[in-house]
C-alpha positions in Angstrom: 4.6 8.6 -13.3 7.9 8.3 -11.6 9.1 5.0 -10.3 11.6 4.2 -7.5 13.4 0.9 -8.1 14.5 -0.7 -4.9 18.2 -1.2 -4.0 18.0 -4.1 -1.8 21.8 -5.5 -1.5 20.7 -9.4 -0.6 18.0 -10.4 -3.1 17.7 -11.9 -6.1 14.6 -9.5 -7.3 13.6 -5.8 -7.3 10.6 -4.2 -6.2 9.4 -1.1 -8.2 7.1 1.1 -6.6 5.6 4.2 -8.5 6.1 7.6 -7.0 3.1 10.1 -6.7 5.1 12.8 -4.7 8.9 12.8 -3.1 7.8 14.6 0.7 11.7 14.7 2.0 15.4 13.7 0.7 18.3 14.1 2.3 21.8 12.7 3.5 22.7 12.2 7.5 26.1 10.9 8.8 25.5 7.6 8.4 22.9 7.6 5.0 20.8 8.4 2.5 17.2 9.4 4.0 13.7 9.5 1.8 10.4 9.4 2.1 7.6 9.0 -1.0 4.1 8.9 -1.3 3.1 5.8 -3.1 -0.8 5.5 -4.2 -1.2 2.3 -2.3 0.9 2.4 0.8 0.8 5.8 1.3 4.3 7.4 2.5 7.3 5.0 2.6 10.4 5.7 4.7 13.4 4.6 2.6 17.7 4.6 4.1 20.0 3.9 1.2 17.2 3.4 -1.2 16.0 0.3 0.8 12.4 0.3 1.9 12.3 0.5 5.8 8.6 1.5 6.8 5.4 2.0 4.7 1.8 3.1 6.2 -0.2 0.7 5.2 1.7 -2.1 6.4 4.2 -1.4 9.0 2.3 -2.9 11.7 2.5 -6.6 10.8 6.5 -5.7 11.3 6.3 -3.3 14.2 3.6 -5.6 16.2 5.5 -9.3 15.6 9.2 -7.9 16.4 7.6 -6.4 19.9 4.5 -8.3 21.1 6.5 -11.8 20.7 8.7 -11.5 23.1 7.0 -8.8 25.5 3.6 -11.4 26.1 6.2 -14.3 26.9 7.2 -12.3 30.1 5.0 -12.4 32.9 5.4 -8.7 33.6 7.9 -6.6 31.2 9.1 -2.9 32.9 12.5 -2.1 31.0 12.9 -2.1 27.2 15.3 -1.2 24.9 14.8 -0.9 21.5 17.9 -0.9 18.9 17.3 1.0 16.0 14.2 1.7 15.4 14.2 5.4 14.9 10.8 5.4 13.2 9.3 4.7 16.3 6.6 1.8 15.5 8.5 -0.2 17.8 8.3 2.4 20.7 4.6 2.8 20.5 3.7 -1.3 20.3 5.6 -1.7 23.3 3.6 1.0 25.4 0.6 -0.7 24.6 1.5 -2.7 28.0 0.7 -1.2 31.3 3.7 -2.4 33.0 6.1 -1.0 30.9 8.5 2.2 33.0 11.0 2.6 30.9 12.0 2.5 27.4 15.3 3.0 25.7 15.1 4.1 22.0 19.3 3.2 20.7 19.5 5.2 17.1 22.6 5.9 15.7 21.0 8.1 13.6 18.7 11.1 15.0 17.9 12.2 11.2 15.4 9.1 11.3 13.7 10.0 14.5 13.3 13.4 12.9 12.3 12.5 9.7 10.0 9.7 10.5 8.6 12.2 13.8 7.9 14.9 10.7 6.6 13.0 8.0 5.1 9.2 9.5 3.3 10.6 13.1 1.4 7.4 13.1 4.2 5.5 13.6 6.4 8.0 15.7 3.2 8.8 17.9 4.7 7.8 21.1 8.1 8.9 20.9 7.5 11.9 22.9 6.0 9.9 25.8 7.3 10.9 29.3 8.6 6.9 29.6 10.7 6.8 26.4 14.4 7.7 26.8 16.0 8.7 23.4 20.0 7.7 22.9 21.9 8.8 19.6 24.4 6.4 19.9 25.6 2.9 18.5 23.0 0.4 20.3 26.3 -2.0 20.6 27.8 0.6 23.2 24.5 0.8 24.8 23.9 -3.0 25.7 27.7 -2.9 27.4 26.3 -0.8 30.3 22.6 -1.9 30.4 21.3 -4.0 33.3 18.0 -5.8 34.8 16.2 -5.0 30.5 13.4 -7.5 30.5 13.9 -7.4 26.7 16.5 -6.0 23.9 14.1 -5.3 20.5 16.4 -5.1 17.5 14.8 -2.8 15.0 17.9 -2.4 12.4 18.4 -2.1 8.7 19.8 -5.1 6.9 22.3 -6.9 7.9 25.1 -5.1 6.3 27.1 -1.1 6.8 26.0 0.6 10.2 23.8 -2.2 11.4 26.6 -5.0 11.5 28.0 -4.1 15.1 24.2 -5.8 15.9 24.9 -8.9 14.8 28.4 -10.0 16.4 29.2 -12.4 18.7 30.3 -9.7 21.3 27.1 -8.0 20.8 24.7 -10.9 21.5 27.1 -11.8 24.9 26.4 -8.0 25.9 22.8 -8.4 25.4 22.6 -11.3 27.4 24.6 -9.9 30.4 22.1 -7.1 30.1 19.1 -9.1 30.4 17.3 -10.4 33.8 16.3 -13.5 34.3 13.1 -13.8 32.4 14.7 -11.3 29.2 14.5 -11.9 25.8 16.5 -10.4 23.0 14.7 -10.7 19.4 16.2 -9.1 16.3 15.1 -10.0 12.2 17.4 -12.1 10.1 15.7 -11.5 6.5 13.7 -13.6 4.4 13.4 -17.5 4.7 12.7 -17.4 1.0 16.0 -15.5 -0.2 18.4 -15.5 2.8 18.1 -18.8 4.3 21.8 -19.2 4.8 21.8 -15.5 6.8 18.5 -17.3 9.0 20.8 -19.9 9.8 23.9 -18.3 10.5 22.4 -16.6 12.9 20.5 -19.3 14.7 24.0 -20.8 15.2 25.4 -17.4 16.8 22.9 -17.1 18.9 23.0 -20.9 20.5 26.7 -20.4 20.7 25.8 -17.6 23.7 21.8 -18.3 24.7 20.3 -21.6 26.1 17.3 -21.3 24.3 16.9 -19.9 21.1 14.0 -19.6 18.5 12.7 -19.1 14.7 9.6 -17.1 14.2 7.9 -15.8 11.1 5.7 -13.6 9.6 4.5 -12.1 6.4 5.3 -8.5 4.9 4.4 -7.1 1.8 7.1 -5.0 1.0 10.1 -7.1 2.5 12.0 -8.3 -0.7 11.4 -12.6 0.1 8.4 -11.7 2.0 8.2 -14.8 4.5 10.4 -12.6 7.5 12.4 -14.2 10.1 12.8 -13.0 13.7 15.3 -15.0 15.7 14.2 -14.6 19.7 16.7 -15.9 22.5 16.3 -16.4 26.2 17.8 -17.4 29.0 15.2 -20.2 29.7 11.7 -18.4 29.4 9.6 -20.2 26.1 8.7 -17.6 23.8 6.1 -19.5 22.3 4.4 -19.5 25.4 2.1 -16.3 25.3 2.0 -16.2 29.1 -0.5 -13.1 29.4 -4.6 -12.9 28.0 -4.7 -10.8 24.9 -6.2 -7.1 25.8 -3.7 -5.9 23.2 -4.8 -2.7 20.7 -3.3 -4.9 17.9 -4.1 -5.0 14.3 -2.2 -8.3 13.4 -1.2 -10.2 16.6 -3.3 -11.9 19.0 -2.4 -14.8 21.3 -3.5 -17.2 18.3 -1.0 -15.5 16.0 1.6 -16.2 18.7 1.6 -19.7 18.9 1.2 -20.3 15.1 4.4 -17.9 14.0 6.8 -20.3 15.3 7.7 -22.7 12.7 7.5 -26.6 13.6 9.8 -28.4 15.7 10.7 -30.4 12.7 11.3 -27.8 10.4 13.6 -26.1 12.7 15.7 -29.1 12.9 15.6 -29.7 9.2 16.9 -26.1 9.1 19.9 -26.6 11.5 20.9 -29.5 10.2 21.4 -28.7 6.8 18.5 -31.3 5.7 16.4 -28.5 3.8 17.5 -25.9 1.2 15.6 -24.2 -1.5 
């Protein structure tokens, strides 16, 4: 049996996964592209050795990054989604009739065509008529978008190619961008091994957004597990789902909405400094 030993940069432990056939490897641009059959979560997208997308659990990531912020709006037409070349993104936010328009903003167009060869499931709607495809850097993107009911950011970690994402600059773009009732949500790693990332970025994000938000939710093959999405707004309260759940969802319901967000007390505790593990 071959193993592949994970390279995540920001944790503490590694995860070892064995390796029951290598399907694709190969080098774009920006990095180094895999994908692996693995017995129990069948093919696994990997960029610079780091997990990114497995098929057995991708939709507890895919569905919690998208349906969060998309059944908080009372009826979302425009989306862009950042990253996200693998396309599980993409097709959760079709699953709402009132969506137009989608932007997909990769930097990379090896992912799209990796992940569109080897992982249809989650690349299925990327050749839908409303989905716009952009091979650029999704911070050049926001500085000409207008009227987006919400900005998804689907990146890798917060380090290399994905750090133009997570700038001050970037988040003032993204709220020019927005309409009135928009919401921008991106991940900010584990609360387990990267609490002091989770709250860095909290504190960006208040510097430019009136109202701004910790959710969570649990992934297997996220090194920490317990994942944190930070969602901002320009008033709108994400943890009010404000449309009836008719969702083709595996994970998230309207339930699931209201319990991701961690207490009121907890995020203070957080922001304040008053709890560290």
């Amino acid at each position: 049996m071959i193993y592949f030993h994970e390279a995540e940069p920001y944790t503490p432990i590694q995860y070892v996964y064995g390796v029951e056939k290598v399907l694709y490897r190969g080098k774009s641009k920006f990095q180094d592209i895999a994908v692996i059959e693995n017995k129990f979560f069948g093919k696994m997208l990997l960029l610079d050795s780091v997990v990114q997308v497995t098929e057995r659990d991708e939709f507890f990531y895919h569905e919690m990054l998208t349906h969060v912020v998309l059944s908080a709006q009372p009826n979302p037409k425009k989306v862009a989604v950042i990253g996200g070349g693998d396309g599980g993104v993409v097709r959760e936010v079709l699953k709402y009739k009132s969506i137009e328009k989608v932007f997909l903003v990769e930097i990379d167009e090896a992912v799209v065509n990796v992940s569109k060869e080897f992982l249809p499931i989650t690349a299925a709607a990327l050749d839908d008529p409303r989905v716009d495809i952009k091979i650029m850097d999704g911070a050049d993107f926001v500085k000409n978008a207008q009227n987006m009911d919400a900005i998804i950011v689907d990146s890798t970690d917060i380090i290399g190619i994905a750090r133009s994402l997570f700038s001050k600059e970037f988040f003032t773009n993204v709220k020019t961008s927005l309409n009135d009732n928009g919401m921008f949500v991106t991940h900010t790693e584990s609360l387990h091994h990267h609490l002091d990332i989770v709250v860095e970025m909290q504190g960006k994000f208040r510097e430019v957004f009136p109202l701004v938000d910790l959710y969570t939710t649990p992934i297997s093959t996220y090194p920490g597990n317990w994942w944190a999405f930070a969602v901002s707004t320009k008033g709108l309260d994400p943890r009010k789902c404000l449309r009836t759940y008719e969702l083709n969802t595996k994970y998230y319901d309207d339930e699931i909405h209201e319990r991701s967000f961690i207490t009121k007390n907890l995020y203070d505790k957080l922001l304040n400094g008053k709890l560290q593990w």
